[in-house]
N, C-alpha and C positions, 0 to 999 in steps of 0.2 A: 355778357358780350365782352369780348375780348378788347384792349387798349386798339387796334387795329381796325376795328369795326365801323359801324355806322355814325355814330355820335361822336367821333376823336376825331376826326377828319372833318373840314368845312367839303359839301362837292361843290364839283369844280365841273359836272358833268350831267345833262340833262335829257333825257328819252322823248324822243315826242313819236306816240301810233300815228301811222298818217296814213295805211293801206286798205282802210274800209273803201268799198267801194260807195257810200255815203246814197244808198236805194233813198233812203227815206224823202229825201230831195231831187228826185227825180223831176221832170227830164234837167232841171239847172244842171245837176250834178253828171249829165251825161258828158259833158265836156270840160268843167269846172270841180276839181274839188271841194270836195264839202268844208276842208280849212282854207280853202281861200275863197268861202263867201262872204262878202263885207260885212263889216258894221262900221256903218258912216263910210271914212275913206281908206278905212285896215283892216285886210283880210284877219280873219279867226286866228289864224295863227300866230301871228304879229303880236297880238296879244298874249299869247303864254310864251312865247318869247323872249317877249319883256320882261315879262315876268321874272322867268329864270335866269336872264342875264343879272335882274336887279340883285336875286336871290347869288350871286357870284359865281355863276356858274359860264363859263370860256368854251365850253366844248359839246355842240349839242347835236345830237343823236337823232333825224329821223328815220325812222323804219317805215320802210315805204314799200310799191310792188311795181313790177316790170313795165306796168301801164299808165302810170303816173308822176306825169315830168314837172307839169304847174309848177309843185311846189319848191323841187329844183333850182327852176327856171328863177322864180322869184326871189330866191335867197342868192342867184346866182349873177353875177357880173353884166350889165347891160349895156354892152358897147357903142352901139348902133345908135340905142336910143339916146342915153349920156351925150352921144356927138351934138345929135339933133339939140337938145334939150341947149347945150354950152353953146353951139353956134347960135341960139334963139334967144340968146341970151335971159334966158329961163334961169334965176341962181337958187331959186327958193324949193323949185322941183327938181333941179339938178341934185341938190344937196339930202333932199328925200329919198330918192332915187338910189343914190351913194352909197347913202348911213343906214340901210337895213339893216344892217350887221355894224356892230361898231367896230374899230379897231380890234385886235387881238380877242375877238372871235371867229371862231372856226364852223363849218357848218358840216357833218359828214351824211353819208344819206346810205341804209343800211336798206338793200332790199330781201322785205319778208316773200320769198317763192309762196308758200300755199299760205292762204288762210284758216292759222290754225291756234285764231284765240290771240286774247292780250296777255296770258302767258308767254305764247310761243313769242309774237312782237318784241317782248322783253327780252325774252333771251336770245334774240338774233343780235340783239348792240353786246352781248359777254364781251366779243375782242375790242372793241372800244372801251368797254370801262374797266376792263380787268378786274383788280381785285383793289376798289375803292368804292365809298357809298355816292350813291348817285339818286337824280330825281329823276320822277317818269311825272307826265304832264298829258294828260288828253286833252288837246284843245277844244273839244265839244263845251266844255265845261269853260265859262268865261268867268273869273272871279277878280270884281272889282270891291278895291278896300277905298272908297273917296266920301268923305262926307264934310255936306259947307262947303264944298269947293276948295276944301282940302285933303289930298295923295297921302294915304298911308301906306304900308308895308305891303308889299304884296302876299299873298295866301301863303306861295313857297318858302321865304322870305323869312316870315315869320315860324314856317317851320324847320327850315335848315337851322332858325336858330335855337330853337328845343332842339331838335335833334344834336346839336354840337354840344347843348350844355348836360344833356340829359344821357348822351353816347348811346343811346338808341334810335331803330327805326320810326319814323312818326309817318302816319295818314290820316289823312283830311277827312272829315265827319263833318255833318250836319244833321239836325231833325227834321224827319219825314213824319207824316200822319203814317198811321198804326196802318190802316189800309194802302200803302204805297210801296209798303217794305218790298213784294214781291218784284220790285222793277233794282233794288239797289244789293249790291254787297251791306249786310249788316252785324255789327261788333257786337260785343260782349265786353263790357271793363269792369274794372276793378278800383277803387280811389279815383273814380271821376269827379273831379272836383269842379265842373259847369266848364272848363276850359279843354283837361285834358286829364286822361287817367288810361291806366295799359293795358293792352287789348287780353281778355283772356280768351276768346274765341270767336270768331267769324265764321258767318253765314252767305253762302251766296242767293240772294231770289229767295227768302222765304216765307212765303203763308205768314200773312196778319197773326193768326192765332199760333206760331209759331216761331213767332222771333222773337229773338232774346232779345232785342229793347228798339228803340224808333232812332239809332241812330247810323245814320247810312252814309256807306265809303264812298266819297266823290273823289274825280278826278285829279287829286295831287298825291304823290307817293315822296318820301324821301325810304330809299332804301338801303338795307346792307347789300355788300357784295356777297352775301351766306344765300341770298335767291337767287343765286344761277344754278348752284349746285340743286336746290331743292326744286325747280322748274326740270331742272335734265333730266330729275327722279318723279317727276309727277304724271300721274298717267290722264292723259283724255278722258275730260268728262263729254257732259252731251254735244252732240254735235261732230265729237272725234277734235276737240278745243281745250286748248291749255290752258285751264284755269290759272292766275295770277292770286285768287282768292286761295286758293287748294295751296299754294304754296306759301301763302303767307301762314296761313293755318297751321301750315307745319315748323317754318321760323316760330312761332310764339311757343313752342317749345324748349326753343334751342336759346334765343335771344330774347329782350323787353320789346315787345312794338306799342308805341303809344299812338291812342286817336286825339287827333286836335281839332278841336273847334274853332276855326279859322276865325278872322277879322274881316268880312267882308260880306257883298252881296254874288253869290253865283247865281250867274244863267244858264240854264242847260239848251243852250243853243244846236244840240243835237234834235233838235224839236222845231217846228213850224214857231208855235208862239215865243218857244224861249228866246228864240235869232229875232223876232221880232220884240219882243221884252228890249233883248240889250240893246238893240237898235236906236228905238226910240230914247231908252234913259241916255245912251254916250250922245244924240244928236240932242236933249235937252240938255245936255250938264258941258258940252261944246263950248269952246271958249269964240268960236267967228259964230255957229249956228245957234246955238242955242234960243238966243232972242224971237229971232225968225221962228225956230221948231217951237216953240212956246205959241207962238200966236198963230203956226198954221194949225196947232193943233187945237186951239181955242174953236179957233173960224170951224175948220172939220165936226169936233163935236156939235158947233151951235149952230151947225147943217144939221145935223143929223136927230136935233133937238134933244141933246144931251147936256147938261150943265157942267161944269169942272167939277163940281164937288161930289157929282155921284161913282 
């Protein structure tokens, strides 16, 4: 990888897909999108976010579609409401309200015309990120690093900073049962050292009895800017969808991409139970609700003659 690449550069710059039309949560999702359904009192999105802004990134990216304004709307300046809020003398939700965006963050919003793959997604942000390494972030994928009631690094975080030291690409892995492989992107490395070792080949979707090992690509990318060119040149797999995998496949040719075994717990909130997983752990680990969520949850189970400890 060249001095100019993925690992020299801190990004400063972050992708979020937002243009699914999010079926699986039907009918909510008929009028709601799927990142902005809660957990506790923050929409999905908010969360990766946060994330990336922690991870130093000032300039963030969604790709969105012609039908989808929520998210817009929500990153976007609330006049109306702000009035209301300061004449009611409301300061604490005024100031909520405000601060979605901090200071000297920018929000741009790239719309993907047809649905064709989280390849394609990716390469609608090229005129945004030019020719610098950047992060891509699915916010289905909720990845909390807190434990004790203490905030660690968040997932990106901790990979923008291998990626800086290591001047390669890096993605986020975790272990899946051998029977799961079929639902995830899964790698191939070399020098896995329980942390992280470099990718020699990736798999998209495949067969138990055919993948090369149980360790599967979740939703955080840091990448070079050498995957726009290789997404321009990648042809439609099933569906007539740009694989984002097909292209990386072809980087680990050209460049190192390392898998990282993050620091945290993810939720795959793309799912009934996982939005209901993160739910419940952020309203138990809540610094006003928690007490309350602990003992409604006690009472619920000891309805339902269930004990805590099973």
């Amino acid at each position: 990888m060249t001095p100019a690449s993925a690992g020299s550069r801190r990004i400063r710059k972050a992708v979020f897909p937002v243009a699914g039309l999010g079926t699986r949560f039907l009918p909510a999702t008929k009028t709601v999108p799927k990142e902005m359904l809660p957990i506790v009192d923050r929409p999905l999105i908010q969360y990766a976010v946060d994330e990336a802004i922690e991870a130093g990134c000032d300039t963030l990216v969604f790709v969105t579609n012609r039908y989808k304004h929520a998210v817009a709307d929500y990153f976007d300046k609330a006049y109306e409401l702000e009035q209301k809020l300061e004449r009611a003398g409301k300061t604490e939700q005024l100031e909520l309200v405000r601060h979605v965006l901090p200071e000297g963050v920018r929000a741009i919003f790239v719309t993907q015309a047809e649905a064709l793959g989280l390849g394609h997604a990716v390469l609608c942000a090229k005129p945004v990120i030019g020719d610098e390494p950047f992060a891509v972030l699915l916010p289905d994928d909720l990845i909390w690093n807190r434990r004790d009631g203490v905030q660690g690094d968040g997932a990106l975080k901790q990979m923008a900073d291998v990626s800086q030291a290591a001047n390669a690409s890096v993605i986020a892995i975790q272990d899946v049962p051998r029977d799961k492989t079929g639902s995830y992107g899964i790698v191939a490395t070399e020098a896995f050292d329980g942390r992280q070792g470099r990718i020699t080949r990736i798999v998209e979707k495949p067969a138990p009895d055919a993948a090369p090992s149980t360790l599967a690509v979740v939703g955080r990318y840091v990448l070079s800017p050498r995957i726009f060119d290789l997404l321009e040149t990648t042809r439609p797999g099933a569906g007539g969808e740009i694989q984002l995998t097909d292209a990386i496949q072809a980087l680990l040719a050209e460049e190192p991409v390392l898998a990282y075994r993050f620091q945290g717990t993810r939720f795959d909130c793309g799912t009934h139970i996982g939005l209901v997983e993160a739910t419940i752990r952020h309203a138990l680990d809540h610094e006003i609700l928690s007490d309350q969520a602990r003992r409604m949850m006690s009472e619920a189970l000891a309805e339902m003659g269930v004990s805590d400890s099973e």
